[in-house]
C-alpha positions, -999 to 999 in steps of 0.1 A, spaced: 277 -388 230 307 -369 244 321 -367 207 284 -348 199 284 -325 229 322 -313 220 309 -303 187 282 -287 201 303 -268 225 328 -259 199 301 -247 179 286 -223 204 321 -210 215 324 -202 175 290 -187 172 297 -166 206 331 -157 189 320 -148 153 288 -127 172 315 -106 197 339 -97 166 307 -84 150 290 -65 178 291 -37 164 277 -44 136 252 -64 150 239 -38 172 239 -10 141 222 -30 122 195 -43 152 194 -9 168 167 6 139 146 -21 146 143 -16 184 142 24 179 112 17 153 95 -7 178 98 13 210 88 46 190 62 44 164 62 67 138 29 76 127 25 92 85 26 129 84 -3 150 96 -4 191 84 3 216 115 -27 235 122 -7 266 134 -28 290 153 -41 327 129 -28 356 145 -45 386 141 -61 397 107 -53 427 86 -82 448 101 -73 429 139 -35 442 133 -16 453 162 1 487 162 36 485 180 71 491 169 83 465 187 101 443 165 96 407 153 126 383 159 138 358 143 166 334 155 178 307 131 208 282 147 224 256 128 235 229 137 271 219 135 282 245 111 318 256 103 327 287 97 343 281 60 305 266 55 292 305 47 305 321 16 309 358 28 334 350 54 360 328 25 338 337 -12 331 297 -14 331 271 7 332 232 0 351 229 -31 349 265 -31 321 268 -59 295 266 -28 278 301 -23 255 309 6 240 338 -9 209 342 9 225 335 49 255 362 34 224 383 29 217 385 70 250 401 76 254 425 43 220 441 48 230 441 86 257 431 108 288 407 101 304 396 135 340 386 128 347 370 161 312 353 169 318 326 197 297 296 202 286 288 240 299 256 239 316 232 217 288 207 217 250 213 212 231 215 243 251 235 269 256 259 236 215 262 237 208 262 266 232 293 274 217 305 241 184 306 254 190 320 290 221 341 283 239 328 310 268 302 310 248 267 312 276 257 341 259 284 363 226 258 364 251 226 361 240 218 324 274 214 313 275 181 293 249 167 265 227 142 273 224 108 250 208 73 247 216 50 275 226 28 244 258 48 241 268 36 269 272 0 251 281 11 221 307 30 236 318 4 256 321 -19 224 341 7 200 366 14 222 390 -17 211 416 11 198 448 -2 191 464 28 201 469 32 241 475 69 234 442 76 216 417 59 235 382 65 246 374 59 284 343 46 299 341 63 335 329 28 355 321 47 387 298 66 364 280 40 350 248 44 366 246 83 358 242 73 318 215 99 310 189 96 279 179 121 261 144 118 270 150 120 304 166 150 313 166 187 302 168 219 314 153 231 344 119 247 343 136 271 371 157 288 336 141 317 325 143 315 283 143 341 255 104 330 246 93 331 288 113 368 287 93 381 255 60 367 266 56 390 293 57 416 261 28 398 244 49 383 221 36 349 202 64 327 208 67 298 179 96 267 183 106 249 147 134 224 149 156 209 170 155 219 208 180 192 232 167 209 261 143 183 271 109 162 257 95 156 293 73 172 310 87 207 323 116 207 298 97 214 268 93 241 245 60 249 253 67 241 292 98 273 286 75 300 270 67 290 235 29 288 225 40 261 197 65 238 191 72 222 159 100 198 177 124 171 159 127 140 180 151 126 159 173 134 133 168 117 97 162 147 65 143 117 48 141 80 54 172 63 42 155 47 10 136 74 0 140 81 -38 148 114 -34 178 118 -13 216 104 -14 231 94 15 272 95 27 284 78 55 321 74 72 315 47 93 325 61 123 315 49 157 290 82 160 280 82 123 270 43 130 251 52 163 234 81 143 224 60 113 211 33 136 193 54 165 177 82 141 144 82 130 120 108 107 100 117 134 84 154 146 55 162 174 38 195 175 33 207 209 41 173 226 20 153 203 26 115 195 58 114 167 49 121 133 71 120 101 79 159 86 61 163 49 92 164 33 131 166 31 136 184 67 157 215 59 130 226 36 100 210 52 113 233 84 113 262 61 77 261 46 61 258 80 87 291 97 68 309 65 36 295 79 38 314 114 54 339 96 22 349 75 -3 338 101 15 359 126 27 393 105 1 412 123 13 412 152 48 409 176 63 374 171 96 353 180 104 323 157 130 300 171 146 282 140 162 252 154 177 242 119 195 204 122 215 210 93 240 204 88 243 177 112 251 141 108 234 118 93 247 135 59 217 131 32 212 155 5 181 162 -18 191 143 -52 183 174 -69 206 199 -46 232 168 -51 231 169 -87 241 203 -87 274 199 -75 276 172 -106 311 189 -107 321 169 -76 329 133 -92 341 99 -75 340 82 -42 367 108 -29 340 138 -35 311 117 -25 309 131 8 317 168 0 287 166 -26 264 155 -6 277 179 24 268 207 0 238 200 -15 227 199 26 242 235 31 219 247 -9 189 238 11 198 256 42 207 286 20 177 283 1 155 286 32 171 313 45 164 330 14 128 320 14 121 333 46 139 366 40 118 370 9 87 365 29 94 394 55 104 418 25 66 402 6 47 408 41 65 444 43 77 436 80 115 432 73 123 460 83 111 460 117 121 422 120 156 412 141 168 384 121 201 365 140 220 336 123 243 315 142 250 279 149 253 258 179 294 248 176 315 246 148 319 218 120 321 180 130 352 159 126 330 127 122 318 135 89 357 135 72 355 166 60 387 186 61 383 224 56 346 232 76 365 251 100 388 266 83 412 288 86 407 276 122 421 242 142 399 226 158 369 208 154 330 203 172 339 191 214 371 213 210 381 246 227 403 254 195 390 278 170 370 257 148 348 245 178 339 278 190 347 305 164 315 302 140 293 327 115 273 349 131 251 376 121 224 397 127 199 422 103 171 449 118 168 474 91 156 501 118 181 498 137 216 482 126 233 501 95 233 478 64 269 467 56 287 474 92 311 450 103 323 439 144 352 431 151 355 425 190 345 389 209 306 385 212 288 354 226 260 332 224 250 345 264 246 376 239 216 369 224 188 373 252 203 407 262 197 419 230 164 401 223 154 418 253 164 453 249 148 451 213 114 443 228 116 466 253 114 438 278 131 432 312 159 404 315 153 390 349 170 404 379 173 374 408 199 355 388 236 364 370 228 372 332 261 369 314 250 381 281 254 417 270 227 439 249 247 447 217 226 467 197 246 497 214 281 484 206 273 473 168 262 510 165 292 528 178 278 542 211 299 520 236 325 520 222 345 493 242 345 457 237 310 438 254 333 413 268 368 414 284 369 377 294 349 346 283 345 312 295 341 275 286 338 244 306 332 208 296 342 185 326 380 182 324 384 206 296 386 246 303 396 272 283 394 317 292 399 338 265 411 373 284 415 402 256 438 388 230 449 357 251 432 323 252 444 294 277 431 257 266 432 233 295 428 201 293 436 183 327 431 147 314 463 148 302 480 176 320 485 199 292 480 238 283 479 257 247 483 296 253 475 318 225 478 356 216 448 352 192 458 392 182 491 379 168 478 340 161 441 343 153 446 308 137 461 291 169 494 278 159 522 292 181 515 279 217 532 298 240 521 280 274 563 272 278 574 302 272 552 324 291 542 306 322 534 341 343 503 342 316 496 306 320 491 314 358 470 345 358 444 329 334 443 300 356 434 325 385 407 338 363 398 301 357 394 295 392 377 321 404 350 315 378 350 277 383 338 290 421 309 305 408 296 278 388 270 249 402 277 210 398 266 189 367 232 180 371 243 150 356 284 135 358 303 129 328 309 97 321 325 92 287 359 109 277 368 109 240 402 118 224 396 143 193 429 154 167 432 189 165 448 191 129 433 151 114 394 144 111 383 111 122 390 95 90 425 105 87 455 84 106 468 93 139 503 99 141 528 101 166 531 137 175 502 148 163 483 172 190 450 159 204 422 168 234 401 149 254 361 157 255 345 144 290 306 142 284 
């Protein structure tokens, strides 16, 4: 009898052992089930999106229809007119290189953050997100664990850090977003009579007062989660690294939509272009009269799936080693080719030239996906302060009002685009709060002819970086270390001169502080910090001596 119950001990204490070696596996391979359980995904139904006036109904105005398209994720080597090829370099973006050679190319476009939804939430209020204490993206409570079980990293140098005390301030995603308090770009053009139409990802919120539609849009087409197609679906080819995020993304996503708050739904088709064909939908139904279309693109985020057709193209790209590129740039064809869809639609309609068309994304280019040249020429990567976390395309067309073919050279921002919306409309930006944005319709054209911005800002917990004229000062107080850059003499972020020039180090700082002062609390604490390689992507070996950051979300 004793003999027996040994066995049956030693056998548990096996089982328990085999099951904690394989945790994580376990729960990536358990976690679609319980996402598919708790969220039912109902088969696609067609958006009835509301007519707009007819021909003979049409409104007479000249204020301008805007259009603002973000990505999601991409790096600045993604778009061919700023390198003439990205990916392998036979990539061409054609129809997004279109935006800024028929209007305005902005050299030195800055995302508002380094990760997605402080970057869109500042995008959509023009102010910094720290002034209303969204500083840090909110995720699945599941994170927690699954952070908790991928942090066995051998390295004590490199490792990710659960904050304990912060334990029971793990947010989800769908329950928390930006205040209704926040006055957006759609809640500004309303009072103009705009129609105000949502398509794509949002991360500001999916409860009530945190929706599109609760912020000023009339519709919202709005992703709940992010899979282009299921992950068996004939028609796309799927890459995955293996990463701790790729894993949770994989496991956690879902092809799931709602219009206007509506019980999830799967998109009618591959969901770059399926996003496309319903922006030309309000796009026809609403040419007769002043609209803004929010083009919340996911790609080309993570989970990396490409069209099989956009992936043959690149047939070029053969073995394992190219696998990933292939099927990076067959997602960045169908962005393109949206782009160029809707572009032609505005020139069909005879409304482009009256329509404000801005491209830009959220951050810059991933280092989860092990791709080494998305940010490039830049360091850096999405969560960083370098370069290729920040410095991303950006571009802007209005035929009636920005010269075809000019070119800006000076700092501009994300806080930049509700000014400008604004002033475009003829509308009023609101006066009881600090709008940090600047209207730049008058500097692209040559009448102010100083720069918009003499001093910029980021904050993400214990990371802090000011960019003052041609000098940028990365702080990263985890581990007690500063990178000072002349970016007029180092645009690419090599030389740091923090050593050397420690007067410089301390005047920023000043700057730092003062604008730290002015900012509110997190609405929610930070409660993960992760190490991220400047120079490496995640799939690349850390070396002794190689330079790294910490991000605290």
């Amino acid at each position: 009898m004793i003999k027996k119950l040994s066995i049956v001990i030693i056998s548990l204490l096996i089982f328990a052992l085999v099951l904690w070696i394989n945790r994580v596996n376990l729960l990536v391979w358990g976690l679609p089930f319980i996402v598919d359980t708790a969220r039912p995904v109902a088969e696609n139904i067609e958006v009835n999106w509301p007519d707009g006036p007819s021909d003979d109904e049409k409104i007479v105005t000249n204020k301008p229809n805007i259009i603002l398209i973000l990505a999601d994720d991409l790096g600045f080597n993604d778009i061919s007119l700023y390198n003439g090829g990205a990916g392998d370099g036979t990539l061409m973006t054609p129809n997004i290189d279109r935006i800024g050679k028929e209007g305005v190319i902005f050299n030195k476009g800055y995302a508002a953050s380094a990760s997605c939804s402080p970057s869109r939430a500042s995008t959509m209020t023009g102010r910094y997100s720290t002034r209303f204490g969204y500083e840090f993206t909110p995720y699945f409570k599941i994170a927690q664990t699954f952070a908790q079980w991928v942090n066995d990293i051998d390295d004590p140098v490199l490792k990710s850090e659960i904050n304990k005390n912060a334990s029971e301030e793990f947010v989800d995603l769908y329950s928390t977003g930006m205040s209704s308090e926040e006055i957006t770009i759609a809640e500004v053009l309303k009072n103009e009579g705009y129609y105000n139409a949502h398509i794509g990802k949002w991360h500001l919120g999916v409860i009530e007062g945190t929706t599109p539609t609760d912020q000023g849009f009339d519709d919202s087409l709005q992703m709940l989660s992010g899979l282009y197609l299921p992950k068996n679906d004939p028609n796309v080819v799927n890459a995955k690294t293996n990463e701790a995020i790729d894993n949770m993304v994989w496991s956690a996503s879902q092809f799931s939509i709602s219009f206007n708050n509506s019980k999830p739904f799967e998109p009618g088709g591959y969901l770059t272009d399926y996003y496309t064909d319903e922006a030309i939908k309000v796009i026809e139904k609403n040419r007769n009269r002043p609209f803004f279309l929010y083009l919340g693109h996911f790609a080309p985020h993570n989970p990396l799936q490409s069209l099989k057709e956009d992936y043959d193209h690149f047939h070029h790209l053969q073995g394992d080693d190219q696998h990933k590129l292939r099927v990076y740039s067959g997602m960045l064809k169908s962005l393109d080719r949206g782009i160029g869809k809707i572009l032609d639609k505005l020139e069909n309609l005879g409304i482009s030239d009256n329509t404000l068309v801005i491209f830009s994304s959220d951050n810059g280019g991933a280092d989860y996906i092990h791709l080494s040249d998305i940010n490039k020429p830049y360091r850096g990567w999405k969560l960083t302060h370098f370069e290729g976390g920040m410095h991303i395309p950006f571009m802007a067309k209005w035929p009636n009002k920005i010269e075809a073919g000019s070119v800006y050279d000076y700092p501009i921002h994300q806080n930049d685009i509700l000014p400008t919306v604004a002033e475009a409309a003829g509308a009023q930006i609101p006066n009881d709060r600090i709008i940090d944005g600047k209207n730049l319709i008058p500097f692209i054209n040559n009448e102010i002819k100083t720069p918009p911005h003499e001093t910029l800002f980021w904050i993400s917990g214990r990371l802090k970086t000011v960019m003052h004229n041609e000098w940028k000062l990365i702080k990263d107080e985890k581990i007690n270390k500063n990178w000072l850059f002349n970016l007029s003499n180092d645009p690419t972020e090599r030389n740091n001169l923090a050593e050397a020039n420690p007067i410089k180090v301390s005047e920023l700082e000043l700057m730092l502080f003062n604008h730290m002062k002015e900012q509110s609390p997190p609405v929610f604490q930070s409660s993960l910090s992760i190490p991220v390689l400047i120079d490496k992507h995640g799939g690349q070996e850390y070396v002794e001596g190689d330079e790294y950051l910490y991000w605290d979300n």
